[in-house]
ROSE-687248 format. One record per residue (C-alpha): x, y, z; residue in one letter. Coordinates in steps of 0.02 Angstrom, whole numbers, padded with zeros to 5 digits, always signed. Layout:
REM residues N
XYZa;...
***
This chain:
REM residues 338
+04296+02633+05251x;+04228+02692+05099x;+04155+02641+04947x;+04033+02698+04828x;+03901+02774+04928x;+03939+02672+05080x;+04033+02758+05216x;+04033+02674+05374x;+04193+02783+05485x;+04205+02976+05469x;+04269+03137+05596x;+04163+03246+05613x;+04160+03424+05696x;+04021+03498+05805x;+03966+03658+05902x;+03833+03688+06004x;+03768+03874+06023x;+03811+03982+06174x;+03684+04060+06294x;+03599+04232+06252x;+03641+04362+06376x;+03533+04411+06537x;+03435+04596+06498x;+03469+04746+06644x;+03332+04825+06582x;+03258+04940+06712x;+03041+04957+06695x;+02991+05128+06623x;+02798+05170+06603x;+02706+05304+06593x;+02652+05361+06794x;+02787+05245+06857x;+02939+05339+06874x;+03039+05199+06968x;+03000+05043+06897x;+03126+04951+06952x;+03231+04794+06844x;+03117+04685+06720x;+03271+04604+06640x;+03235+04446+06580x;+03367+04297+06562x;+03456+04266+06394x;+03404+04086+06296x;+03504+03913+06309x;+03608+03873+06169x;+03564+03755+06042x;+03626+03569+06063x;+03688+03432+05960x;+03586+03302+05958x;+03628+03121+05890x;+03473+03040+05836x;+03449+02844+05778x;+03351+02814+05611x;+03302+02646+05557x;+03303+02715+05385x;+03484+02727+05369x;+03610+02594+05328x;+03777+02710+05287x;+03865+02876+05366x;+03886+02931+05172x;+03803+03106+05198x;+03922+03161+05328x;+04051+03127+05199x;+04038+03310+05096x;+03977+03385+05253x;+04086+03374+05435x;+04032+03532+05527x;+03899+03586+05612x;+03837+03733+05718x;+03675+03740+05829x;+03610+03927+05856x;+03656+04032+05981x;+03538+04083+06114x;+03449+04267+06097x;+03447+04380+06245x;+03337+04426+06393x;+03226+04574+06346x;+03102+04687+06460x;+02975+04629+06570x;+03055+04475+06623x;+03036+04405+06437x;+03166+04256+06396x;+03250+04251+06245x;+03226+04097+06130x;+03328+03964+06126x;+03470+03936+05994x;+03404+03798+05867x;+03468+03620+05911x;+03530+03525+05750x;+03511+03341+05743x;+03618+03217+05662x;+03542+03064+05616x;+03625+02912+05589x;+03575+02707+05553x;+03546+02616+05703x;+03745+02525+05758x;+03832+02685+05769x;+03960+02716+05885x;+04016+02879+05937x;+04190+02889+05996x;+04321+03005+06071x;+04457+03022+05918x;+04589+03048+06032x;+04572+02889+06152x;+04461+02813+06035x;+04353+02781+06213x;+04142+02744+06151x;+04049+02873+06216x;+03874+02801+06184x;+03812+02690+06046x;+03648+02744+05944x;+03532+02532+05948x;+03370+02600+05904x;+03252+02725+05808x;+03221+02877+05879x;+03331+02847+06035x;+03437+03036+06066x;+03590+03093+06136x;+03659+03251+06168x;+03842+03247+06111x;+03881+03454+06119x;+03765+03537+06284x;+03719+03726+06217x;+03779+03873+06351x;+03653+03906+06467x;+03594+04079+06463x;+03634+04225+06585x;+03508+04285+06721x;+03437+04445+06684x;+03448+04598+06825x;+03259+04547+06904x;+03365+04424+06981x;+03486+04522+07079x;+03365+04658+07147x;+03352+04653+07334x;+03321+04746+07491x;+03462+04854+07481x;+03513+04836+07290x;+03326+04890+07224x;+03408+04944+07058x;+03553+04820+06990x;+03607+04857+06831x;+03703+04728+06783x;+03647+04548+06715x;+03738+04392+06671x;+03820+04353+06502x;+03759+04180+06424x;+03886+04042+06443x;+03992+03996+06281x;+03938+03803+06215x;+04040+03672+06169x;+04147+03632+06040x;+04233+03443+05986x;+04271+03323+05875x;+04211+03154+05855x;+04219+03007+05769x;+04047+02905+05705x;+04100+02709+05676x;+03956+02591+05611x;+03937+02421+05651x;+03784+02348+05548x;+03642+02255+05627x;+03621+02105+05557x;+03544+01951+05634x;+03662+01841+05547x;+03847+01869+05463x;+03914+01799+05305x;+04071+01736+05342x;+04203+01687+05228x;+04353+01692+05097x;+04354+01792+04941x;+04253+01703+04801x;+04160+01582+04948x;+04003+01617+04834x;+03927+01745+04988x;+03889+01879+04869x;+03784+01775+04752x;+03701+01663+04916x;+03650+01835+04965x;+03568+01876+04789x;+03472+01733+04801x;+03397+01728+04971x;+03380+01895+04989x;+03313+02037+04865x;+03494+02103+04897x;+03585+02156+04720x;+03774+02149+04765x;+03911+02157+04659x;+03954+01976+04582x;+04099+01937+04524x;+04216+01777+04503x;+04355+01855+04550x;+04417+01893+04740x;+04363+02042+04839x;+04229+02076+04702x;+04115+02135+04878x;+04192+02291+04941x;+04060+02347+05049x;+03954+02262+05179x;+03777+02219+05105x;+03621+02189+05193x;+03478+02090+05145x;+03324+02027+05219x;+03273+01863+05191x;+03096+01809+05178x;+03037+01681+05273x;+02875+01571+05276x;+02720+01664+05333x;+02782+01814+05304x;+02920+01809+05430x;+03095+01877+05402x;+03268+01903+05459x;+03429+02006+05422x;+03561+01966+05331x;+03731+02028+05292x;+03875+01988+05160x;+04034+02060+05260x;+04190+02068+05125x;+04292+01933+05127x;+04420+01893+05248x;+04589+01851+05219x;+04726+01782+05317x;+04801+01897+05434x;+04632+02011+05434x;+04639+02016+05608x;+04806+02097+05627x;+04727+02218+05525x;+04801+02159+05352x;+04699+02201+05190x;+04539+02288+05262x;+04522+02174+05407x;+04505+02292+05535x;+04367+02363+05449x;+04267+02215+05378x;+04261+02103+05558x;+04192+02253+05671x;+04031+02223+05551x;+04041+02039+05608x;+04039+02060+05816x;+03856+02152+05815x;+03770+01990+05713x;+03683+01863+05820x;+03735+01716+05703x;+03889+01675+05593x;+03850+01592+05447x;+04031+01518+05368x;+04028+01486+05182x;+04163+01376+05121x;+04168+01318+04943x;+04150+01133+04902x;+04287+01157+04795x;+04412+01219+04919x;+04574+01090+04965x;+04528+01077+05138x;+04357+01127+05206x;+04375+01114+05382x;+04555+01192+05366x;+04491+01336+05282x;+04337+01353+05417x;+04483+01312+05546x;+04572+01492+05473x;+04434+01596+05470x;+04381+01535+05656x;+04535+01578+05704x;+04551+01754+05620x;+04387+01772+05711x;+04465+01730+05876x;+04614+01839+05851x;+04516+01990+05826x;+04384+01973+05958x;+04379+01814+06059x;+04188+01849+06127x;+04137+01799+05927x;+04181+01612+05965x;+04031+01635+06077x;+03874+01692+05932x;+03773+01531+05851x;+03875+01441+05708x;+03842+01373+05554x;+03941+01294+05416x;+03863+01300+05237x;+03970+01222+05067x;+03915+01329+04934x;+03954+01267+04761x;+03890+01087+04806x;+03798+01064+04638x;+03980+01018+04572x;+03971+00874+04704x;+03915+00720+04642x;+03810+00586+04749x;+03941+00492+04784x;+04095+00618+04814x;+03975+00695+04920x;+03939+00521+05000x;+04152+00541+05031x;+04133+00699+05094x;+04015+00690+05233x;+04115+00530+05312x;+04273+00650+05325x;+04172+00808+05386x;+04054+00720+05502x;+04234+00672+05617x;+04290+00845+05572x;+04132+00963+05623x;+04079+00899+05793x;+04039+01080+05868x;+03941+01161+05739x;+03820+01078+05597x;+03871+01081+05413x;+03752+01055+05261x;+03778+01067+05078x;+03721+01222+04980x;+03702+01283+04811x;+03653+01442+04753x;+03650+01413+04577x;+03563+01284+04569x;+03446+01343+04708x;+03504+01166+04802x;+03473+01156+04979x;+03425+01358+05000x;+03244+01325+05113x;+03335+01223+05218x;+03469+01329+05250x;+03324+01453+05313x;+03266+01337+05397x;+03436+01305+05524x;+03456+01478+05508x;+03274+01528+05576x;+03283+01386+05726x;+03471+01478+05768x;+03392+01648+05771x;+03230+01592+05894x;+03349+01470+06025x;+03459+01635+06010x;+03289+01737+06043x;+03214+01624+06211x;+03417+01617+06293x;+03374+01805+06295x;
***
């Protein structure tokens, strides 16, 4: 998907460099009239080289720019010299990308962490110059080995963001303005549905200067996991966060029902979600009164027996440090199970 200047699925098309060709170059000096071969072997091609950066959070700049070409290897020259190797080209990319075969759609490695490197396109190994052939009864060969041609493919980058917890919810929950305010995040807000067309991520401060990640995935709708609306490409964001946090507005007709749907989409799309760390926040609470909320919690304590539930607001900054609070305790039980 695309919007903006996030990009987070795009084909691209790489080449890695062929080998340089082995030298038959036979030693001439001055006084030595038979020198015999000093051909030296040709240069690997460049590679491809997928590289991780922390600093990244979108494939946008391989959006104007989908092909790329490593150098080619130089060849052998005299006196057993090597020829340099073709120049690898790296591709760096934010830490969650998958790289995928775009006919099978098969993952051929995922990129987790900075700095990690894989070679997607080898470069051609270079050809063995004529020093290498010479022998007892073949003192003079004057032939060498041509470099071997590199490789050439397509492939698809796919980002899943890592988060360590995901915003969860319908259009208009209020996830877009939670993340606003617990976060130094500055996402589109809107009260109107699908104002978030993006994934945003955020990091929240926490006390003593300790933090965690958070993400505002676009809203789901029914149906999202059959791939209707942008579902498909909203709830792959969702599998690589540790913790689901579900926002449901207190104004909505049923709250459990509507937490019941988007469990469910969840489910649909990838039942191993049903397994992450839950929680249920009601965002919009400051329209609650004490005593409707009173109501409320009698009907929602019978309802929500696997997963907690507490009352949020972000307008009214209402109930926001302890919302941190669950979250952080989530995150560390998450951390020791580990």
């Amino acid at each position: 998907m695309t919007e903006g200047n996030f990009t987070d699925y795009v084909k691209i098309n790489v080449a890695s460099g062929k080998g340089g060709q082995g030298s038959s170059h036979l030693r001439r000096e001055k006084y030595v009239a038979k020198g015999g071969p000093d051909g030296g072997d040709g240069g690997r091609g460049g590679h491809v080289i997928i590289k991780g950066n922390e600093t990244l959070w979108t494939l946008y700049h391989f959006k104007f720019k989908k092909h790329f070409k490593a150098g080619h290897g130089e060849n052998g020259g005299k006196q057993t010299s090597t020829g340099a190797d073709g120049q690898d080209v790296y591709l760096e990319v934010p830490l969650g990308t998958q790289v995928k075969d775009p006919q099978t759609n098969d993952i051929l490695f995922e990129i987790t962490e900075h700095d990690q490197e894989k070679i997607i396109a080898k470069g051609g190994k270079g050809g063995l110059g004529n020093f290498h052939f010479k022998s007892s009864t073949n003192q003079t060969p004057r032939y060498s080995q041509p470099g071997l041609p590199g490789e050439e493919l397509e492939v698809l980058l796919e980002l899943k963001l890592l988060a360590d917890v995901g915003l969860v919810g319908f259009p208009n929950a209020g996830k877009s303005t939670l993340l606003s305010v617990i976060t130094s995040a500055k996402p589109k807000i809107g009260d109107y549905e699908f104002t978030t067309l993006k994934p945003n991520l955020g990091i929240v401060q926490y006390r003593d200067y300790r933090t965690f990640v958070m993400a505002d995935i676009p809203g789901i709708i029914e149906g999202a996991s059959q791939g209707k609306g942008l579902g498909h490409y909203f709830l792959r964001h969702i599998e690589r966060n540790s913790t689901l946090l579900f926002l449901v507005p207190a104004d909505a007709k049923d709250i459990y029902q509507e937490y019941s749907i988007l469990l469910n989409e969840l489910q649909k799309y990838n039942p191993e979600l049903l397994d992450k760390d839950r929680l249920v926040a009601i965002s919009k609470s400051d329209m609650l009164d004490d005593e409707l909320k009173a109501e409320l919690r009698q009907q929602l304590d019978a309802q929500f027996k696997d997963v907690k539930y507490l009352f949020i607001s972000s307008v009214a900054q209402q109930g926001i440090q302890e919302l941190k609070d669950e979250l952080w305790e989530i995150l560390n039980k998450a951390g020791e199970k580990i």
